[in-house]
C-alpha positions as CSV (number, residue, x, y, z in Angstrom):
1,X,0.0,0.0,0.0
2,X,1.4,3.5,-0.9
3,X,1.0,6.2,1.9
4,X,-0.3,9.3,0.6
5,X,0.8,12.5,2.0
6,X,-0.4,16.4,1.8
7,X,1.1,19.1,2.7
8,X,-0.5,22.3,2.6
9,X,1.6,25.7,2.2
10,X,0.1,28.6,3.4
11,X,0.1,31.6,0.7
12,X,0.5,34.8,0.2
13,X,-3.6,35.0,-0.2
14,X,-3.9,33.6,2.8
15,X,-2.2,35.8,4.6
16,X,-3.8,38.8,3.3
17,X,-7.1,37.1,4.3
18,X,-6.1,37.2,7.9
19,X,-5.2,40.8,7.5
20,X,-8.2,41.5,5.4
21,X,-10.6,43.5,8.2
22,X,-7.5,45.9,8.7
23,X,-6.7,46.1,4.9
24,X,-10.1,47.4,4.7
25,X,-10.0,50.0,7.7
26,X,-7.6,51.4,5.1
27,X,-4.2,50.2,6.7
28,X,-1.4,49.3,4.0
29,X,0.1,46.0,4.0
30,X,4.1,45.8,3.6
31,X,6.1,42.9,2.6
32,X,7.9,41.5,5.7
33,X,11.0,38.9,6.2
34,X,10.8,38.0,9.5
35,X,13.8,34.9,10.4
36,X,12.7,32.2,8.6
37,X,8.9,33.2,7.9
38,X,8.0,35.8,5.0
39,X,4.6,37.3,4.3
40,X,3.1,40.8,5.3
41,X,3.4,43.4,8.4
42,X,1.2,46.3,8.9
43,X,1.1,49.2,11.6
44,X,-1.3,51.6,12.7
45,X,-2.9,53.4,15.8
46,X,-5.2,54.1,17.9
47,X,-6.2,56.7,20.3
48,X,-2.9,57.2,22.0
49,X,-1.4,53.7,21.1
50,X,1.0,51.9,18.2
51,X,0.2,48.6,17.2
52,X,2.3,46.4,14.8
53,X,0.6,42.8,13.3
54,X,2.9,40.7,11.4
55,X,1.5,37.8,9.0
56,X,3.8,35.8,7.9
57,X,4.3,32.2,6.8
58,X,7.2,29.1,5.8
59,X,5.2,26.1,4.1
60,X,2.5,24.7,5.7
61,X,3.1,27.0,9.8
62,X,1.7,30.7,9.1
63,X,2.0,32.9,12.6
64,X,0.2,36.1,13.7
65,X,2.5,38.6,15.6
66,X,1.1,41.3,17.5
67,X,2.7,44.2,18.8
68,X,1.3,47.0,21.0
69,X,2.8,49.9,23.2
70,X,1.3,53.6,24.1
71,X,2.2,56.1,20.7
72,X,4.9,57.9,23.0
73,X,6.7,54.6,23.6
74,X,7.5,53.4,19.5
75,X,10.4,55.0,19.3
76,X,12.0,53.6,22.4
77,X,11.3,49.7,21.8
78,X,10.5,49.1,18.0
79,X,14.2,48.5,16.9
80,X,13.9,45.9,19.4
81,X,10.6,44.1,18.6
82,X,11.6,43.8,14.9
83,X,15.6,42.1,16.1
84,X,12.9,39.6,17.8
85,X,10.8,39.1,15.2
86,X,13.7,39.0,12.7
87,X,15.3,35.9,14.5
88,X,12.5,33.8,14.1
89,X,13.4,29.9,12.9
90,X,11.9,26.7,12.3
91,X,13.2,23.5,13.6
């Protein structure tokens, strides 16, 4: 008997699905790198706070990042959210 296996790979379109509800409050999608993973980051605000979603994928694992801090705070700790995000791996 022959197994049959599937793997599924999680695409670009899928990714900008899961962004889709903030695509369409008018935030911009970028292209992100983030480690291993590739996809799509976006960041907006509201009221007095920054928030940072990244959507990003490597085959068949797609993650959902989520950053948030108050507006006066970006500056301060966003150099060191993206070295985080930047060292993701798969194992």
């Amino acid at each position: 008997m022959r197994k049959i296996s599937y793997v599924i790979k999680v695409t670009d379109e899928d990714l900008k699905d899961f962004a889709q509800d903030h695509v369409e409050a008018g935030a911009k999608l970028s292209d992100s790198i983030s480690g291993d993973f590739k996809g799509f980051t976006l960041a907006f605000g509201v009221d007095d706070e920054f928030w940072q979603h990244w959507y990003v994928a490597k085959e068949n694992t797609a993650l959902f990042i989520t950053y948030n801090c108050k507006a006066v705070d970006r500056e301060v700790e966003i150099d060191g959210i993206k070295t985080m995000v930047a060292s993701l791996k798969t194992t």
